[in-house]
Each structure stands twice: as structure tokens, then as C-alpha cells.
CHARMM internal coordinates of N, CA and C (Angstrom, degrees):
IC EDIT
DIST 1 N 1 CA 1.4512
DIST 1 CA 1 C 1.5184
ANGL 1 N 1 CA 1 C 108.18
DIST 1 C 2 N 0.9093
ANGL 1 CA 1 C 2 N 114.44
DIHE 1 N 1 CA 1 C 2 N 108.50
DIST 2 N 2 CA 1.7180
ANGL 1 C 2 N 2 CA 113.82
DIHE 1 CA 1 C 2 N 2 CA 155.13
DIST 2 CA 2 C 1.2216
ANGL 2 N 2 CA 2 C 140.39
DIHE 1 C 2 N 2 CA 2 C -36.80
DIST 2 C 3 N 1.4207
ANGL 2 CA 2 C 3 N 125.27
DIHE 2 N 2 CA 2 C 3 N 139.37
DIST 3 N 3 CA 1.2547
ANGL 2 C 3 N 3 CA 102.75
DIHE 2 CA 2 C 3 N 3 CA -177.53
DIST 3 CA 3 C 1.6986
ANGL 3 N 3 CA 3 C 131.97
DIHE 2 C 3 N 3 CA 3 C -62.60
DIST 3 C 4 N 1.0123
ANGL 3 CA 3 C 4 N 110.63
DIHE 3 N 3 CA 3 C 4 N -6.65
DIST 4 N 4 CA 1.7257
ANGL 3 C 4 N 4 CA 137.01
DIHE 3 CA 3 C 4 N 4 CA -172.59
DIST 4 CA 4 C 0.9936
ANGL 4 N 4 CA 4 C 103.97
DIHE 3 C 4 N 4 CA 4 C -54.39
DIST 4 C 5 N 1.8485
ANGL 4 CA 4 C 5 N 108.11
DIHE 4 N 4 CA 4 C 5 N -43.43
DIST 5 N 5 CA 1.5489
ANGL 4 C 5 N 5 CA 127.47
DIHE 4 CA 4 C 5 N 5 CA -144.64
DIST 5 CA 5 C 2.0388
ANGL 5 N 5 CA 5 C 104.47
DIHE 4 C 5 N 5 CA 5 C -99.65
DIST 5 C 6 N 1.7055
ANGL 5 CA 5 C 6 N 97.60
DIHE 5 N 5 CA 5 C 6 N 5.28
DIST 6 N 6 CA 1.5387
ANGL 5 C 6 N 6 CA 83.37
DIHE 5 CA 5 C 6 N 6 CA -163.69
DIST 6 CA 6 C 1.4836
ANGL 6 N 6 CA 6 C 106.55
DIHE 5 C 6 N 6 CA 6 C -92.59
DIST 6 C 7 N 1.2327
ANGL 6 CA 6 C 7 N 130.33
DIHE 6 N 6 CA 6 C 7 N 107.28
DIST 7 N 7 CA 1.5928
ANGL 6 C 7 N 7 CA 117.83
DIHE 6 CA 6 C 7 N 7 CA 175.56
DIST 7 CA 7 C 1.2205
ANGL 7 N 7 CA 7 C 115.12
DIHE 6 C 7 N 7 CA 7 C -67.03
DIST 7 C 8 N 1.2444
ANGL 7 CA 7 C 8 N 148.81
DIHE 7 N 7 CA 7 C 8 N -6.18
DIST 8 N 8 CA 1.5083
ANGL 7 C 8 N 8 CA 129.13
DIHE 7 CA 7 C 8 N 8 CA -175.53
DIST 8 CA 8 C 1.9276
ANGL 8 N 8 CA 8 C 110.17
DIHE 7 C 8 N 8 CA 8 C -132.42
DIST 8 C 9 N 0.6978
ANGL 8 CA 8 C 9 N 135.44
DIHE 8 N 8 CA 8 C 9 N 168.28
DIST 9 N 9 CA 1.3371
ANGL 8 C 9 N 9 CA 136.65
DIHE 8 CA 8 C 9 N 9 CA 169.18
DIST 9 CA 9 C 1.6585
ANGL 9 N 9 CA 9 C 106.61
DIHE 8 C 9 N 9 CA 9 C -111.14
DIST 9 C 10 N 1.0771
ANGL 9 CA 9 C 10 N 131.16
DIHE 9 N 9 CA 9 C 10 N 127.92
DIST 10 N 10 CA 1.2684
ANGL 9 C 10 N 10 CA 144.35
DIHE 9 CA 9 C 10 N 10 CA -165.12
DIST 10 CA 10 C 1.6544
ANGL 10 N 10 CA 10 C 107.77
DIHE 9 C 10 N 10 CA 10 C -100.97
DIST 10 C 11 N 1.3657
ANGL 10 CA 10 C 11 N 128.52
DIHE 10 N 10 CA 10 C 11 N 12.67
DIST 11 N 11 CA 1.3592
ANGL 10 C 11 N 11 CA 129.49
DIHE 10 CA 10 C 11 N 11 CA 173.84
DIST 11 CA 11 C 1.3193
ANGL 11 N 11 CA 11 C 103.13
DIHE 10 C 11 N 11 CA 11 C -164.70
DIST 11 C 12 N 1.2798
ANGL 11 CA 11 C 12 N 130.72
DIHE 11 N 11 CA 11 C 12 N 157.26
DIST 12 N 12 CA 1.2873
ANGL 11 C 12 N 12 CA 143.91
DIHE 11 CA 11 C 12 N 12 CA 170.82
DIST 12 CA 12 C 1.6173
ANGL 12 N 12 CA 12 C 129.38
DIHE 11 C 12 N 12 CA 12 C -153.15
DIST 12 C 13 N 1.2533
ANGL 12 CA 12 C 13 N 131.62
DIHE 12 N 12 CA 12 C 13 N 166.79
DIST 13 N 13 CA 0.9577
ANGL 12 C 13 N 13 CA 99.96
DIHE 12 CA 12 C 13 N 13 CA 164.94
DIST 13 CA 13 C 1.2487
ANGL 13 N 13 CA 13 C 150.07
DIHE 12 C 13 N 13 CA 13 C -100.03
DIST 13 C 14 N 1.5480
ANGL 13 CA 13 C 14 N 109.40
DIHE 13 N 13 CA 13 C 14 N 15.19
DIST 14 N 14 CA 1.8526
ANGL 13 C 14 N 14 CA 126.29
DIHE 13 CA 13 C 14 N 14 CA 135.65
DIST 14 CA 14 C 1.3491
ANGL 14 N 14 CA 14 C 130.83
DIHE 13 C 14 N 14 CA 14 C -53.96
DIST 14 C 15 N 1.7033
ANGL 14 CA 14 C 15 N 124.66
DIHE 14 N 14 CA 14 C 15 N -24.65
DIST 15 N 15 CA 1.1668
ANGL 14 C 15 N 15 CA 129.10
DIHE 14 CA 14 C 15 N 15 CA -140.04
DIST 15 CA 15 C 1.2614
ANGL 15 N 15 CA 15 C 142.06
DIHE 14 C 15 N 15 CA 15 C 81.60
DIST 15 C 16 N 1.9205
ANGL 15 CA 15 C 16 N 109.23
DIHE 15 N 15 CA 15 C 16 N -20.57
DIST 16 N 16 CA 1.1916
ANGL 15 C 16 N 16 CA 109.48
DIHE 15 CA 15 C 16 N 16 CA -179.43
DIST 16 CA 16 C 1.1359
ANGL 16 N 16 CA 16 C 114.19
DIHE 15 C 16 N 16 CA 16 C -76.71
DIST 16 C 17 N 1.6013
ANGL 16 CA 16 C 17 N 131.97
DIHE 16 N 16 CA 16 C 17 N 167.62
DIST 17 N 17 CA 1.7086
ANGL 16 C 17 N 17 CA 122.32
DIHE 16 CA 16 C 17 N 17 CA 137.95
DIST 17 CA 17 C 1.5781
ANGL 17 N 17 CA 17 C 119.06
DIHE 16 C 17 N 17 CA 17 C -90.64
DIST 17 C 18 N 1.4254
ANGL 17 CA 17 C 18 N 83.66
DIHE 17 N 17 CA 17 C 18 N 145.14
DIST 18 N 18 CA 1.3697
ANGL 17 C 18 N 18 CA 86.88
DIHE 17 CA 17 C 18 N 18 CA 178.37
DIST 18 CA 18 C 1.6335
ANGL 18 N 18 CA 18 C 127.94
DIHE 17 C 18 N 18 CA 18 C -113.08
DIST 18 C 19 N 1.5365
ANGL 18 CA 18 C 19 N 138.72
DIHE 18 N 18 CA 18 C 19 N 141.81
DIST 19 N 19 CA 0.9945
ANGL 18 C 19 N 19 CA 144.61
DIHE 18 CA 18 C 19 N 19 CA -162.52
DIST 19 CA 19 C 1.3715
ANGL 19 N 19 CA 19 C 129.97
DIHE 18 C 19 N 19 CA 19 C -94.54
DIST 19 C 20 N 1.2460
ANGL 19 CA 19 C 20 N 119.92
DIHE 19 N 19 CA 19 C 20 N 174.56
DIST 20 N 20 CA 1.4435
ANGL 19 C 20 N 20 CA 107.95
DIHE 19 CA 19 C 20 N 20 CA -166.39
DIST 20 CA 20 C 1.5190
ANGL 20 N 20 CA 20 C 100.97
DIHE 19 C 20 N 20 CA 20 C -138.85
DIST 20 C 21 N 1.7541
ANGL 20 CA 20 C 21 N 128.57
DIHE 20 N 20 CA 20 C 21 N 43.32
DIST 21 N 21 CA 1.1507
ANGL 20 C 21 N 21 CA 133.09
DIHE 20 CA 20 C 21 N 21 CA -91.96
DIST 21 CA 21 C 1.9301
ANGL 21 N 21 CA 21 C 73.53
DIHE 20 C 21 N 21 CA 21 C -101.56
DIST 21 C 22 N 1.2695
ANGL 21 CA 21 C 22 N 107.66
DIHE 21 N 21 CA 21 C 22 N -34.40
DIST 22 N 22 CA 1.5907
ANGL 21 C 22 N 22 CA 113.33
DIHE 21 CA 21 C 22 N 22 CA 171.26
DIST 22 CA 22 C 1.3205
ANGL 22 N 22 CA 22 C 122.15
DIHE 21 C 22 N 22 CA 22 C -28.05
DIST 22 C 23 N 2.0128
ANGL 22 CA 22 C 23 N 99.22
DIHE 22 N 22 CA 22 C 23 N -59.96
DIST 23 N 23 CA 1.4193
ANGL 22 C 23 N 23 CA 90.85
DIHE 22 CA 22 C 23 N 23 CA -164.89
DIST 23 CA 23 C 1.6455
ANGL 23 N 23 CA 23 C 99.99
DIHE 22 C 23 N 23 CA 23 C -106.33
DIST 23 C 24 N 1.2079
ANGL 23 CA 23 C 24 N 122.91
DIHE 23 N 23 CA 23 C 24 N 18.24
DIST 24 N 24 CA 1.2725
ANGL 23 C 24 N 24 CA 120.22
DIHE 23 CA 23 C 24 N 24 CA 154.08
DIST 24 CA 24 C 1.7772
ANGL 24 N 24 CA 24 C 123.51
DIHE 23 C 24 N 24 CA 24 C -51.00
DIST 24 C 25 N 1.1880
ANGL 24 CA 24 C 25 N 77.67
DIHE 24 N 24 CA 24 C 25 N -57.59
DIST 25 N 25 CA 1.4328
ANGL 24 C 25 N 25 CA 115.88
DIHE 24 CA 24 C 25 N 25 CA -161.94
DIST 25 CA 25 C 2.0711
ANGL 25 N 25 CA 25 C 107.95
DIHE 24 C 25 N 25 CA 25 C -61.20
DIST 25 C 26 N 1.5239
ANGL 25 CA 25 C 26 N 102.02
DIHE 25 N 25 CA 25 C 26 N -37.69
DIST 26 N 26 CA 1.2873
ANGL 25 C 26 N 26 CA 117.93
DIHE 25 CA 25 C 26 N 26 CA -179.85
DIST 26 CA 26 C 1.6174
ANGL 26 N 26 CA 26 C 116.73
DIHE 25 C 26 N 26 CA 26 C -92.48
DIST 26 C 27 N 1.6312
ANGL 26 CA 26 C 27 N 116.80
DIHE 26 N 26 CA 26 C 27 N 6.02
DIST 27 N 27 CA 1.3004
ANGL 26 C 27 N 27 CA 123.25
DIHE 26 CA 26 C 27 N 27 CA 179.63
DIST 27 CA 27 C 1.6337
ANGL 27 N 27 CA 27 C 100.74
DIHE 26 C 27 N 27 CA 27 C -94.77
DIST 27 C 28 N 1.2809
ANGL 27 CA 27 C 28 N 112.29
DIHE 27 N 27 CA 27 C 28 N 123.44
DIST 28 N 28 CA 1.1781
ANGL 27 C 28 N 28 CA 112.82
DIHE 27 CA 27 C 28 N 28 CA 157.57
DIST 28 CA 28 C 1.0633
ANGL 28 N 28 CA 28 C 136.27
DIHE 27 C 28 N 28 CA 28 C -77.97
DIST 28 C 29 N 1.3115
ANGL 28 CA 28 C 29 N 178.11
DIHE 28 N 28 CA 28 C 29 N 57.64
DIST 29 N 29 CA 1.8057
ANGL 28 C 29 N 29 CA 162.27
DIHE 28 CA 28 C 29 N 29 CA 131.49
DIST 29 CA 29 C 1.2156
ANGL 29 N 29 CA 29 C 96.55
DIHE 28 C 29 N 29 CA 29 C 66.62
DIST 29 C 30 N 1.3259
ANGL 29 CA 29 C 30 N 108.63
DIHE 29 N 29 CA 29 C 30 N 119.07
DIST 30 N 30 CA 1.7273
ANGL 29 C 30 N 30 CA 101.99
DIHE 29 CA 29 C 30 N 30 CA -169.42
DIST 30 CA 30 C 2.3539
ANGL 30 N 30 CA 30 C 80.73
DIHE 29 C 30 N 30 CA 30 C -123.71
DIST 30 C 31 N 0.9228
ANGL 30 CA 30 C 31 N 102.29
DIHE 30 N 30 CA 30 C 31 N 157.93
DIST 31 N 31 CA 1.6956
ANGL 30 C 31 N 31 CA 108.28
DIHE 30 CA 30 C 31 N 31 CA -172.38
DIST 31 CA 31 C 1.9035
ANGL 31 N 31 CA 31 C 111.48
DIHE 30 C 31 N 31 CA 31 C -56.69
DIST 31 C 32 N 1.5102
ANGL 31 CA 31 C 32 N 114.69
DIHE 31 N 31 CA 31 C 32 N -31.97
DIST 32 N 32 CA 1.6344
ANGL 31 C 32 N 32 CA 125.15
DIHE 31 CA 31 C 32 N 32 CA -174.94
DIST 32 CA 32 C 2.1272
ANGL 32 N 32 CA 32 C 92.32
DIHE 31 C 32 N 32 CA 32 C -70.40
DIST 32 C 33 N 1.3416
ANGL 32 CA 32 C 33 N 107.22
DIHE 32 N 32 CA 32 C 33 N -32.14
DIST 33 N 33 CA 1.6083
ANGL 32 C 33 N 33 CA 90.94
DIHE 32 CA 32 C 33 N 33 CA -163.35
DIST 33 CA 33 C 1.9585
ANGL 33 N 33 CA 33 C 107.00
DIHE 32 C 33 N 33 CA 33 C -91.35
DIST 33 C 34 N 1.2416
ANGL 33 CA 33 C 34 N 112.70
DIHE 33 N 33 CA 33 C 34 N -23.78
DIST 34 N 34 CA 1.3820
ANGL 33 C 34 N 34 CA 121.84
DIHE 33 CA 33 C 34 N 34 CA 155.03
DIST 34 CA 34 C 1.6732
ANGL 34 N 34 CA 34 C 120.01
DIHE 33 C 34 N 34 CA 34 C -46.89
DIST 34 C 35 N 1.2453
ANGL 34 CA 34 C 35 N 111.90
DIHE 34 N 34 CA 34 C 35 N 126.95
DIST 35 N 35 CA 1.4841
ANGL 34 C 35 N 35 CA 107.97
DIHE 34 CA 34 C 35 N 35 CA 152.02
DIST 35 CA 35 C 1.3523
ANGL 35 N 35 CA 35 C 112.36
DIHE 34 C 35 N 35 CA 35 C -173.63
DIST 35 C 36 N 1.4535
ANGL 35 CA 35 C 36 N 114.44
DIHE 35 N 35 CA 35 C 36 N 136.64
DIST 36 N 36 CA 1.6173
ANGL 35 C 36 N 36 CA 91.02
DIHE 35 CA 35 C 36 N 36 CA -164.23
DIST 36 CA 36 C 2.0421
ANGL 36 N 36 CA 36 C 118.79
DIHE 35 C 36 N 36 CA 36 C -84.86
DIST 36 C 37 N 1.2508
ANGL 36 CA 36 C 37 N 82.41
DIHE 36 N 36 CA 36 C 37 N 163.01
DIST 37 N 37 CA 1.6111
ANGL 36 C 37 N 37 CA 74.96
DIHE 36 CA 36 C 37 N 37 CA -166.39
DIST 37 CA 37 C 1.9176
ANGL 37 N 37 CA 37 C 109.55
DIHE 36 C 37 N 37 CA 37 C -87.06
DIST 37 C 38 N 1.6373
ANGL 37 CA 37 C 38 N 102.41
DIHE 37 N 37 CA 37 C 38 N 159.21
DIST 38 N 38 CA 1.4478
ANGL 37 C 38 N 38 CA 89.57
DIHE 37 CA 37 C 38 N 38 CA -146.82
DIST 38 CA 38 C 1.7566
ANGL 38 N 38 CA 38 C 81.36
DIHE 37 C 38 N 38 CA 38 C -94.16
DIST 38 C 39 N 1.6151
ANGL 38 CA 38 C 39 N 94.01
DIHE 38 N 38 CA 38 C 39 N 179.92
DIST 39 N 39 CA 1.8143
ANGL 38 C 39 N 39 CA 119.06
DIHE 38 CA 38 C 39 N 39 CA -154.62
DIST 39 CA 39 C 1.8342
ANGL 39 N 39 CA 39 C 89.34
DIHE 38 C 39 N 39 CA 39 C -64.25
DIST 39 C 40 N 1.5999
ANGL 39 CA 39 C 40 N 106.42
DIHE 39 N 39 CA 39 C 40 N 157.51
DIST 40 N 40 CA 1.6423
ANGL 39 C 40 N 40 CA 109.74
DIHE 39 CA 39 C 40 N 40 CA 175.17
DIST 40 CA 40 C 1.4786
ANGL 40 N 40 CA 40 C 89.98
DIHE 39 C 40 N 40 CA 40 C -96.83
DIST 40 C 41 N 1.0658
ANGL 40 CA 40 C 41 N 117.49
DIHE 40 N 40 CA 40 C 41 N 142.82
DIST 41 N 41 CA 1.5410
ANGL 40 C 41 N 41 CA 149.94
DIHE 40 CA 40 C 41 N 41 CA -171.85
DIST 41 CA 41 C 1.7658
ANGL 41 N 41 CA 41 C 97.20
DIHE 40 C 41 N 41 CA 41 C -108.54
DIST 41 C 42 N 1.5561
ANGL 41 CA 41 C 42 N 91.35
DIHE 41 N 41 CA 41 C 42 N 146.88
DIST 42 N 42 CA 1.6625
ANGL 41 C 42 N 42 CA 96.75
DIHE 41 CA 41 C 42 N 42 CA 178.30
DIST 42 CA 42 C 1.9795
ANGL 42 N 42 CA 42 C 101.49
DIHE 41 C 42 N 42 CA 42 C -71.72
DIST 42 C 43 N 1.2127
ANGL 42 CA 42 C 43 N 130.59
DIHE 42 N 42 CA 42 C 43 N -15.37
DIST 43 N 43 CA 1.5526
ANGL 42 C 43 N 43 CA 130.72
DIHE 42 CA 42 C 43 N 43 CA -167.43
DIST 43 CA 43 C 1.8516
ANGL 43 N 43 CA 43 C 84.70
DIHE 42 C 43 N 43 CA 43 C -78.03
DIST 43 C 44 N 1.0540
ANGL 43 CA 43 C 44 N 112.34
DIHE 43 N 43 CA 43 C 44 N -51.08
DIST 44 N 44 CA 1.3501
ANGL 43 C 44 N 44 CA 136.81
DIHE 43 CA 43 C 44 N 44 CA -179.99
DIST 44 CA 44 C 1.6225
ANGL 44 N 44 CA 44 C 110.99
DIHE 43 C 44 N 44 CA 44 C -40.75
DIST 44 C 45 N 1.3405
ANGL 44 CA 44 C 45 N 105.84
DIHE 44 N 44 CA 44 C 45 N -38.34
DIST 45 N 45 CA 1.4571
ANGL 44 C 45 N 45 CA 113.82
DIHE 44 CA 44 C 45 N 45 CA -167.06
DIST 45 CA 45 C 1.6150
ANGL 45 N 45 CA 45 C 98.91
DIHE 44 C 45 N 45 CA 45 C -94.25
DIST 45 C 46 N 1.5704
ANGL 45 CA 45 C 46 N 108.44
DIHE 45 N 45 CA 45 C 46 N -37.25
DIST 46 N 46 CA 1.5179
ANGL 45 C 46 N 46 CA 130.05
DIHE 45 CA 45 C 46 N 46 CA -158.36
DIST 46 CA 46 C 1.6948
ANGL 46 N 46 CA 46 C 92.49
DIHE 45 C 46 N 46 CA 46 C -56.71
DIST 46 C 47 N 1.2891
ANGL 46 CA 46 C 47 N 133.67
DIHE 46 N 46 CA 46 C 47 N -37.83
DIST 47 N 47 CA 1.5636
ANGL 46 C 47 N 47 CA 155.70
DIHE 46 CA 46 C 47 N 47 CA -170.37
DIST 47 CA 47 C 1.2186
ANGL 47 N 47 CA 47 C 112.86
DIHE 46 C 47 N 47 CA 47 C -83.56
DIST 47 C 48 N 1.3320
ANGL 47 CA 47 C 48 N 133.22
DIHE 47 N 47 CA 47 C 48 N -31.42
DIST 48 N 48 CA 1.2828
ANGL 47 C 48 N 48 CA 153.81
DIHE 47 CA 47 C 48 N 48 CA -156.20
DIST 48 CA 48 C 1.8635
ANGL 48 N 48 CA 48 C 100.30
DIHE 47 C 48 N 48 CA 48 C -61.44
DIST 48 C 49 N 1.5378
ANGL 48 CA 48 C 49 N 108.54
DIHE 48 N 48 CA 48 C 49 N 154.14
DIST 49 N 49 CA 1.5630
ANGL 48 C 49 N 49 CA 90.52
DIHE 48 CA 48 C 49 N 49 CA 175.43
DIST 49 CA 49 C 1.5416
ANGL 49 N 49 CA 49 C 78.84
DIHE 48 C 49 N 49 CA 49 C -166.53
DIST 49 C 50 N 1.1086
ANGL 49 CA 49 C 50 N 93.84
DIHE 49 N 49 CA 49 C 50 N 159.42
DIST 50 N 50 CA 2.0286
ANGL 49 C 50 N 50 CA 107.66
DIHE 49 CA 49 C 50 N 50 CA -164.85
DIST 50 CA 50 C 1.5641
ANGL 50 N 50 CA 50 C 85.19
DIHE 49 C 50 N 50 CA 50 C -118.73
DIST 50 C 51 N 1.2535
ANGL 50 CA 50 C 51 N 101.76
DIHE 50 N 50 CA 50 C 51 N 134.46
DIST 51 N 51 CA 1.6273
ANGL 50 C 51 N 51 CA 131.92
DIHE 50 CA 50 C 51 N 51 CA -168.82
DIST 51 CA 51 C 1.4958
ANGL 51 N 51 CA 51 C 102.90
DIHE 50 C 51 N 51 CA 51 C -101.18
DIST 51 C 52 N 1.2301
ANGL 51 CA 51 C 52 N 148.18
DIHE 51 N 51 CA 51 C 52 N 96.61
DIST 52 N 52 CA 1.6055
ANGL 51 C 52 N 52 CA 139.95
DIHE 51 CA 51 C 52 N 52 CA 166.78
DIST 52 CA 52 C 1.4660
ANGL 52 N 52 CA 52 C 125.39
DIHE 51 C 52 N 52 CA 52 C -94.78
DIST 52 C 53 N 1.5233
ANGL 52 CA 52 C 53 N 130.51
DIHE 52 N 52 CA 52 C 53 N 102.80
DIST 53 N 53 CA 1.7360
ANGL 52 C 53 N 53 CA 102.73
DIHE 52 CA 52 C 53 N 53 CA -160.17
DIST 53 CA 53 C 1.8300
ANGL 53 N 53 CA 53 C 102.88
DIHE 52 C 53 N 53 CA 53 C -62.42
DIST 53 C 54 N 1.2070
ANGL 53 CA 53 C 54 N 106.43
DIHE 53 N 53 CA 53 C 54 N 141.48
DIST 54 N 54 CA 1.5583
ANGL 53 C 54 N 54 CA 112.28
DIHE 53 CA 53 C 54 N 54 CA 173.98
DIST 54 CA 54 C 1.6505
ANGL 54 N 54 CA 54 C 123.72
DIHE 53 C 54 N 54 CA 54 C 107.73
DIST 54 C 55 N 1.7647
ANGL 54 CA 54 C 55 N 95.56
DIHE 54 N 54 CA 54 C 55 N -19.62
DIST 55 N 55 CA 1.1491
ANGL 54 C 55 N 55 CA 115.32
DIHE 54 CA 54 C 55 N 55 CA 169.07
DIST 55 CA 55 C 1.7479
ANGL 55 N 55 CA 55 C 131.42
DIHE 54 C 55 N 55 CA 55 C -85.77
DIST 55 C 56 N 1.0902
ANGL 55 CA 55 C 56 N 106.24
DIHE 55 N 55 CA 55 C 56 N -168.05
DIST 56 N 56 CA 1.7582
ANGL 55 C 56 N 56 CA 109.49
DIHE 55 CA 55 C 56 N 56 CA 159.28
DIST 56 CA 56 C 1.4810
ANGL 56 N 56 CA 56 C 107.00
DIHE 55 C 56 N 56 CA 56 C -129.43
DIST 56 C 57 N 1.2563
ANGL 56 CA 56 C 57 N 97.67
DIHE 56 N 56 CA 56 C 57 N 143.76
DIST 57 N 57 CA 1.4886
ANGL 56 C 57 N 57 CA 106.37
DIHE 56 CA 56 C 57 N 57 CA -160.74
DIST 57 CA 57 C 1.4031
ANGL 57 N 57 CA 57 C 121.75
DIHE 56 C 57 N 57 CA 57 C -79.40
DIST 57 C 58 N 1.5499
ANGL 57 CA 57 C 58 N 120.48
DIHE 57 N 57 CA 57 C 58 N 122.20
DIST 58 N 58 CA 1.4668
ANGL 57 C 58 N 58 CA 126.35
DIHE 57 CA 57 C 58 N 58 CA -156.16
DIST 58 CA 58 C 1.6666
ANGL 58 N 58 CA 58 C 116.08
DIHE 57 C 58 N 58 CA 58 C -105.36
DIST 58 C 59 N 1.7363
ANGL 58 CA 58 C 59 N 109.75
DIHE 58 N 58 CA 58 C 59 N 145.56
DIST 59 N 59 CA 1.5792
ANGL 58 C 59 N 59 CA 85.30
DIHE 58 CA 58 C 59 N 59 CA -163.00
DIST 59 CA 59 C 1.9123
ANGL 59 N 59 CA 59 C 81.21
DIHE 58 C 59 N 59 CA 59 C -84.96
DIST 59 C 60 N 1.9631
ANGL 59 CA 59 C 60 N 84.85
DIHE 59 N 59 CA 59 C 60 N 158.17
DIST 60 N 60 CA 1.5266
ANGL 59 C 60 N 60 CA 106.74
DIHE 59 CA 59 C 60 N 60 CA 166.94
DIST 60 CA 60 C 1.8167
ANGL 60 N 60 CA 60 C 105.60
DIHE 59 C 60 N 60 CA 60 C -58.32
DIST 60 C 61 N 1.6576
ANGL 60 CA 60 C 61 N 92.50
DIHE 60 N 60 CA 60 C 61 N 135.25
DIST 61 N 61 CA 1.8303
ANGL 60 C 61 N 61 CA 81.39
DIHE 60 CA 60 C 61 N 61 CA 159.50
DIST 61 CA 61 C 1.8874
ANGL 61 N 61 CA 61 C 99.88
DIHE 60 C 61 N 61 CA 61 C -134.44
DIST 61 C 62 N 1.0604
ANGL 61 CA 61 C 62 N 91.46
DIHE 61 N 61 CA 61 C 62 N 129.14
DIST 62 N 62 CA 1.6857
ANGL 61 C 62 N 62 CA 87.81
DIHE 61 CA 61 C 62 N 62 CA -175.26
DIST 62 CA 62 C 1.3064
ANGL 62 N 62 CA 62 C 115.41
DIHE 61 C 62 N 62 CA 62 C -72.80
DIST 62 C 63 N 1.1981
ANGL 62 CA 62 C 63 N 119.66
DIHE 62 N 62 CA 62 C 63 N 143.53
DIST 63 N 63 CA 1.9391
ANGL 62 C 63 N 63 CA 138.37
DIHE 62 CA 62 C 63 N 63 CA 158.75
DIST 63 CA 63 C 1.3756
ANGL 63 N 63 CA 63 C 116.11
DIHE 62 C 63 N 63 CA 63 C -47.46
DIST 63 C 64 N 1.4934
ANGL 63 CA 63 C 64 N 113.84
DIHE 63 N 63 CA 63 C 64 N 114.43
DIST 64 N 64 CA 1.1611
ANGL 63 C 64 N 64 CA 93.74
DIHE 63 CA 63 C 64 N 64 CA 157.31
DIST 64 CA 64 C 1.6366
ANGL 64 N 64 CA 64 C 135.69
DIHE 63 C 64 N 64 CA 64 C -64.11
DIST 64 C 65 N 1.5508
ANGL 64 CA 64 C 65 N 108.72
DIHE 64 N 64 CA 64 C 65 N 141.86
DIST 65 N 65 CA 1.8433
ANGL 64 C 65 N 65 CA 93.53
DIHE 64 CA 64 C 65 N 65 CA 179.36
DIST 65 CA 65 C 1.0959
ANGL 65 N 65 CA 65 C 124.23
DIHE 64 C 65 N 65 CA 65 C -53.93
DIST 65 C 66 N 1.1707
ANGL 65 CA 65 C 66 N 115.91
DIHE 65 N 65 CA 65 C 66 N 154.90
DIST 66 N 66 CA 1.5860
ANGL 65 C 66 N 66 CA 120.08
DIHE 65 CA 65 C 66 N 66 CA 158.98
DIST 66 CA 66 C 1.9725
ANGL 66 N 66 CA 66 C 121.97
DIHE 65 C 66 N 66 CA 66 C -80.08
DIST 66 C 67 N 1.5318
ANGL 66 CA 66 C 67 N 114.63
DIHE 66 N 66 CA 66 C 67 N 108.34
DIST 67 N 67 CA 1.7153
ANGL 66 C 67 N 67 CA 84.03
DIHE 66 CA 66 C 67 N 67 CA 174.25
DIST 67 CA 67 C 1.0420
ANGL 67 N 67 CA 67 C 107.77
DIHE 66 C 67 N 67 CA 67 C -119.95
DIST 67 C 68 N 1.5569
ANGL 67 CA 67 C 68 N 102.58
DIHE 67 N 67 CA 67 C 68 N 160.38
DIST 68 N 68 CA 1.3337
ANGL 67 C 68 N 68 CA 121.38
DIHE 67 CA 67 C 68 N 68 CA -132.39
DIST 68 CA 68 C 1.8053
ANGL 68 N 68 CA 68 C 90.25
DIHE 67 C 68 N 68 CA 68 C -106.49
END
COOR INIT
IC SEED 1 N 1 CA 1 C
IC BUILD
């Protein structure tokens, strides 16, 4: 992505971010930037690792479902 392309600034010197809520708002979805994303797979999950800021990073272990 270019820098052209970044609408928000991710640091400041308040802390906030700030938006570009204008030209957000006036970009359309053109068909090349769409695509849907494909299904998560259990190999997919098997890799998985939960990110916490402040933490150390833990692997995902999935739940079994509940059926009802």
C-alpha cells in the first residue's frame, strides 16, 4: 500500500488516531480490491497464536462445541 493510500495515522502526539473520515467515506470498492476470504481450516487453526500487547504470545487452542 502506498503511502497515498493510508487514511488514518496510527500515532500522534495526543495518542489519538486520527481520520480521514471524508475520504473514507468517498472511496468506493472497486471489484480487483474485493475478494472473499477463504474458509479457516482446523491446520489453519492448528498455527493460530493469540497476540496480547504486554503479553507473550500464546498458541490458540480451540473449544470444543457445545451441541445443543
Amino acid at each position: 500500500m502506498s503511502e497515498s493510500n493510508v487514511v488514518f495515522s496510527p500515532t500522534s502526539t495526543k495518542g489519538k488516531i486520527h481520520f480521514d473520515l471524508q475520504r473514507v467515506d468517498a472511496h468506493v470498492i472497486q471489484p480487483e480490491e474485493y475478494e472473499e476470504i477463504p474458509e479457516i481450516t482446523e491446520e489453519d487453526l492448528a498455527h493460530a497464536v493469540i497476540k496480547r500487547p504486554g503479553q507473550p504470545d500464546q498458541p490458540f487452542v480451540a473449544k470444543p462445541t457445545q451441541a445443543s
